[in-house]
C-alpha positions in Angstrom: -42.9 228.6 -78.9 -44.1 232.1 -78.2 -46.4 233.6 -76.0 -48.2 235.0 -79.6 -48.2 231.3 -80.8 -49.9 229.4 -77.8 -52.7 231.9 -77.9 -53.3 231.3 -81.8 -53.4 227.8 -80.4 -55.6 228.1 -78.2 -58.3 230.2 -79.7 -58.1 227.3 -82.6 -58.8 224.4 -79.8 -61.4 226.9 -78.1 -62.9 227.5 -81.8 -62.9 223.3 -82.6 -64.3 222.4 -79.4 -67.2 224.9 -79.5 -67.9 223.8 -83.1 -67.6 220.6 -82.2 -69.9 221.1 -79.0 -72.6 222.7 -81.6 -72.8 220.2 -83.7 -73.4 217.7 -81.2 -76.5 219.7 -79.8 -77.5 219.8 -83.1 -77.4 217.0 -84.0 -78.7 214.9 -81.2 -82.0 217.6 -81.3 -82.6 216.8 -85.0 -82.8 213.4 -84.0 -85.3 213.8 -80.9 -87.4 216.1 -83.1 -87.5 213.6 -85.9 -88.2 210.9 -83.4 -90.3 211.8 -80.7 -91.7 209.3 -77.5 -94.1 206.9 -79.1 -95.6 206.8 -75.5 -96.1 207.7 -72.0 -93.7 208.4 -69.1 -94.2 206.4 -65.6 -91.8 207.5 -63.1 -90.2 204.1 -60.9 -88.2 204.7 -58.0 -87.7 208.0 -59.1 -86.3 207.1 -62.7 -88.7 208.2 -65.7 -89.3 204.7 -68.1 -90.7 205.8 -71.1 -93.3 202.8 -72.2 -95.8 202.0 -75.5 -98.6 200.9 -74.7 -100.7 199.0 -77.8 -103.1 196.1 -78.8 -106.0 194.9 -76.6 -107.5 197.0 -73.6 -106.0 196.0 -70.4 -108.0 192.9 -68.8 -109.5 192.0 -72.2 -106.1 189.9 -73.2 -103.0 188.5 -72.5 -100.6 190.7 -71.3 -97.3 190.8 -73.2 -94.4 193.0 -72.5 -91.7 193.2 -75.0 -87.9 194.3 -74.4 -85.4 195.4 -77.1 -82.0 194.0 -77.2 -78.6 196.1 -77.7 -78.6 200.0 -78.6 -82.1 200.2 -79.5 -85.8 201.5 -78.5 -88.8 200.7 -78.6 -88.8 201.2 -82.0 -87.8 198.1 -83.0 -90.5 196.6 -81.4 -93.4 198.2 -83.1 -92.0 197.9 -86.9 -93.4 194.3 -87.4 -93.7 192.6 -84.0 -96.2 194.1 -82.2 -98.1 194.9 -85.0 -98.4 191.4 -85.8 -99.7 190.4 -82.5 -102.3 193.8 -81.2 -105.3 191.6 -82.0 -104.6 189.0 -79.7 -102.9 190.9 -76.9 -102.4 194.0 -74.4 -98.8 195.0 -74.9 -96.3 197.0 -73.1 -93.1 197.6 -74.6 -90.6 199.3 -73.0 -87.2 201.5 -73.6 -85.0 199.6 -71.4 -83.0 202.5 -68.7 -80.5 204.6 -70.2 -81.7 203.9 -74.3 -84.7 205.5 -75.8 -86.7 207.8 -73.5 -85.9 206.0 -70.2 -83.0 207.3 -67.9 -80.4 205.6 -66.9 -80.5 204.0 -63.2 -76.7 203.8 -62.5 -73.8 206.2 -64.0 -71.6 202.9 -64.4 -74.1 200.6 -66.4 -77.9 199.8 -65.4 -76.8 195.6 -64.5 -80.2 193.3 -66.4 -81.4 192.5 -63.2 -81.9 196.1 -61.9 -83.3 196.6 -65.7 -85.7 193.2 -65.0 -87.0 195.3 -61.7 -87.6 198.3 -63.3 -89.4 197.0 -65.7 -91.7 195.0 -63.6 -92.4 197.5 -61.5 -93.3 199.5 -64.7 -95.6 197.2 -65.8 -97.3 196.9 -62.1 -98.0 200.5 -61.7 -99.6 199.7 -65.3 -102.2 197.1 -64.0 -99.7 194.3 -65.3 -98.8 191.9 -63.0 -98.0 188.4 -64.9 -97.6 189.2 -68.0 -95.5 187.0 -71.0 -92.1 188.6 -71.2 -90.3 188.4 -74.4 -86.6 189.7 -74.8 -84.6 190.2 -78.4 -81.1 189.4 -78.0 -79.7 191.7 -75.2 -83.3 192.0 -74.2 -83.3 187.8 -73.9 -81.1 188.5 -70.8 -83.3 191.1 -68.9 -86.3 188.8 -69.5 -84.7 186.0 -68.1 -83.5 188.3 -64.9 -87.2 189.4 -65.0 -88.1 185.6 -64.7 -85.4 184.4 -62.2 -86.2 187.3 -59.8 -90.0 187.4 -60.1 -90.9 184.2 -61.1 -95.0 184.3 -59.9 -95.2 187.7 -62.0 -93.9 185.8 -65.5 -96.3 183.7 -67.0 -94.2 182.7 -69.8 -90.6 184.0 -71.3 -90.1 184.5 -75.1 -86.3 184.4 -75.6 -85.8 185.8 -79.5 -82.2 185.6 -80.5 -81.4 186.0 -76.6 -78.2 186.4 -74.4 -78.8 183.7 -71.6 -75.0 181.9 -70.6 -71.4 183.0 -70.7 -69.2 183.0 -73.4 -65.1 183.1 -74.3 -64.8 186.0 -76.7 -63.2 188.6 -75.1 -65.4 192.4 -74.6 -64.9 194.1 -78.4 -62.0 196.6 -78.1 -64.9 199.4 -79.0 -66.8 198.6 -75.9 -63.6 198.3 -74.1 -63.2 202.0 -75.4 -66.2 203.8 -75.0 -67.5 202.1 -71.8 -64.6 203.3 -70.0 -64.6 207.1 -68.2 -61.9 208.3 -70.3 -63.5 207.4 -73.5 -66.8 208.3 -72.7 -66.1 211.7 -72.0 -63.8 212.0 -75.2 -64.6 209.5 -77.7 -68.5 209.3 -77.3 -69.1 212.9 -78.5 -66.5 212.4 -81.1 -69.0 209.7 -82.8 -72.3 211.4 -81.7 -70.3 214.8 -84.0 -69.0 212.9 -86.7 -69.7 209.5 -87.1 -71.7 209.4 -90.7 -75.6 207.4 -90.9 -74.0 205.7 -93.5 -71.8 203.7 -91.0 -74.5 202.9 -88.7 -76.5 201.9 -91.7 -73.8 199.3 -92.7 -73.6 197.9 -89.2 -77.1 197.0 -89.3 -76.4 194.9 -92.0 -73.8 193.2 -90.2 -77.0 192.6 -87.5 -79.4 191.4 -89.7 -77.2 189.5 -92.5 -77.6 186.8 -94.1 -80.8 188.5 -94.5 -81.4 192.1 -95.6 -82.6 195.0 -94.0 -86.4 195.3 -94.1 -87.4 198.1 -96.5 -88.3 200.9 -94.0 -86.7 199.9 -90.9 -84.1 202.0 -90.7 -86.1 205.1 -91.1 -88.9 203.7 -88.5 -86.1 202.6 -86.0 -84.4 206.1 -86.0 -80.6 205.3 -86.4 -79.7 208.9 -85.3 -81.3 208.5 -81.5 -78.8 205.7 -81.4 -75.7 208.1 -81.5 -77.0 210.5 -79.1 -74.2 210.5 -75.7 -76.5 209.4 -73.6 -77.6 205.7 -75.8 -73.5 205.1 -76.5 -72.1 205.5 -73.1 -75.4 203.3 -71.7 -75.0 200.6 -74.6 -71.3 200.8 -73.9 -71.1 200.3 -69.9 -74.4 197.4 -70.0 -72.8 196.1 -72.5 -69.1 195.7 -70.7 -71.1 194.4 -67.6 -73.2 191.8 -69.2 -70.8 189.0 -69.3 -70.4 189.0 -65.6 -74.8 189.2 -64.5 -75.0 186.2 -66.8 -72.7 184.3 -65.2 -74.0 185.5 -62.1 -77.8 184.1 -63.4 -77.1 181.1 -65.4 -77.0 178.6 -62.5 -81.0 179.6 -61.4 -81.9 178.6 -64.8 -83.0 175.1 -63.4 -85.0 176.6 -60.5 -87.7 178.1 -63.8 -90.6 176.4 -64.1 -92.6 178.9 -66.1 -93.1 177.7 -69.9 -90.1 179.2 -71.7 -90.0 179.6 -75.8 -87.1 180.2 -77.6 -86.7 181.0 -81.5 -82.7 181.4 -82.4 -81.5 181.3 -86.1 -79.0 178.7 -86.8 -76.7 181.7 -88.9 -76.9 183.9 -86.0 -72.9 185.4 -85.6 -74.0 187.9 -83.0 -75.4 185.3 -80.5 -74.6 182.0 -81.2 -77.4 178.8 -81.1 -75.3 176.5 -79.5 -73.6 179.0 -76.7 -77.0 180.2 -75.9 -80.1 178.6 -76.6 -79.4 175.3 -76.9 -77.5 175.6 -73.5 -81.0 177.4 -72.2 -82.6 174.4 -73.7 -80.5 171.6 -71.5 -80.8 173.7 -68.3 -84.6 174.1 -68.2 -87.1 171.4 -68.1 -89.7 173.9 -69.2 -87.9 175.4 -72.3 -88.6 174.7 -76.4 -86.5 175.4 -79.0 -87.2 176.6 -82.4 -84.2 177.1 -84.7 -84.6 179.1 -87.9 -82.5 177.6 -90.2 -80.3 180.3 -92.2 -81.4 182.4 -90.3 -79.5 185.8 -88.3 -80.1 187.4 -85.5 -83.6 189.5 -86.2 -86.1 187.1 -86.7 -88.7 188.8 -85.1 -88.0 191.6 -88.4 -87.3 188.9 -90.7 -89.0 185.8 -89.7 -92.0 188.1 -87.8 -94.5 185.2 -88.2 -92.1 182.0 -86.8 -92.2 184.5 -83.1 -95.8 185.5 -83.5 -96.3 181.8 -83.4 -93.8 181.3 -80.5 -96.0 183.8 -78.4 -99.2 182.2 -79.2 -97.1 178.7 -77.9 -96.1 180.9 -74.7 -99.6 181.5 -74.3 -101.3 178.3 -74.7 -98.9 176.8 -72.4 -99.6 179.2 -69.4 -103.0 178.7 -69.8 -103.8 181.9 -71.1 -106.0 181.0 -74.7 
């Protein structure tokens, strides 16, 4: 190959990569201009957490801090949830570190119980000191390591669809892939440049099915802040680590003695009843069950009112109404 050749060549792979490197900039501003913070910024042990604050005045209510699950924001928390429950109480809901607005505390994945510490000492520097923590599916997990680590600041845990013991399956090979340094750096801006919303919108689907996707949520929830770098390597390397803090937290399950509801659909694929919360069930003498039946794996944007009721539960039980 000639001399004339290779440079042809590499003007083309200089032109493709700065294209390519465009469009990701691009791209990943669109979405931070279409979705801008929904609230304020506190800064923890020098990491910025980007937090919502809404419902009652501080003081005048239960407090209630809610925690997204996988590859999401805050967003999904104020499309039906918290809406459904601002006249009863004071609400923080957070972007767990490295998703939405709140950086990331570790390069190699921020582990649920470093996210459970963050968070409380969020909602601390907030006035917040015991409040009821509820956790959606990944989420479940950090709300549990929020309750096993600082039990006399959890007045009551809401697990909704929630991570809380080990599985078999083995990590998906796409996690495998872009949780690892080679595929961060090259795969992970090759979906945040090309990947179409029209995938993403048929993987929510796959979240929410049997049931559909609530008119609207997709444009509330902001799809595109999803695909940003930043939110895929995050999701990715918490997502590879998870397996390994839950089995690390499972066996202080029996140590809780806070009230602890749980709502799980019975059709839930993504995390199974019977490998999670009826297991949660057996190892806590303080946890309640209540299975949707037919249900998936977003009740709490399906089924809003069945968790609504589950807080109010959480609530009575801890003595707080």
């Amino acid at each position: 190959m000639g001399a004339l050749t290779l440079l042809v060549l590499a003007l083309a792979l200089a032109a493709g990569c700065a294209s390519l490197s465009s469009r990701i900039t691009t791209r990943e501003a669109r979405a931070m201009a279409a979705y801008p913070p929904q609230g304020q910024f506190i800064d923890v042990q020098g990491h910025r957490v980007h937090v919502v604050e809404r419902g009652q005045t501080r003081g005048s209510a239960p407090d209630l801090v809610l925690i997204h699950g996988s590859n999401g924001s805050s967003r999904d928390m104020t499309f039906r949830l918290s809406p459904a429950l601002e006249d009863a109480y004071h609400i923080l809901i957070f972007d767990r570190p490295g998703l939405g607005y709140s950086d990331p505390v570790s390069p190699t994945g921020t582990s649920i119980q470093t996210q459970a510490e963050i968070l409380q000492a969020a909602s601390a520097q907030l006035g917040v000191s015991r409040p009821i923590v509820l956790g959606q599916s990944y989420g479940g997990a950090v709300a549990l390591a929020w309750a096993t680590q600082f039990p006399e600041h959890t007045a009551a845990v809401v697990n909704v669809s929630g991570v809380s013991h080990p599985w078999e399956a083995p990590l998906p090979a796409f996690y495998q892939l872009t949780s690892s340094r080679l595929g961060g750096q090259l795969v992970v801006p090759l979906l945040t440049a090309l990947v179409p919303k029209s995938y993403v919108r048929n993987s929510l689907a796959e979240v929410f099915a049997p049931q559909e996707v609530p008119e609207g949520f997709a444009e509330h929830f902001g799809l595109e802040m999803s695909l940003r770098r930043s939110s895929l390597r995050a999701n990715a390397r918490q997502r590879a680590n998870l397996l390994s803090e839950v089995e690390a937290m499972a066996p202080q399950y029996p140590d809780l003695t806070m009230p602890i509801e749980i709502v799980h659909g019975t059709a839930d694929t993504t995390v199974g009843i019977s490998i999670h919360a009826e297991r949660l069930v057996a190892d806590t003498s303080t946890a309640r069950l209540t299975p949707l039946d037919g249900v998936g794996h977003m009740p709490h944007q399906t089924h809003t009112q069945a968790v609504v009721d589950a807080v109010h539960r959480a609530a009575q039980r801890a003595g707080l109404r």
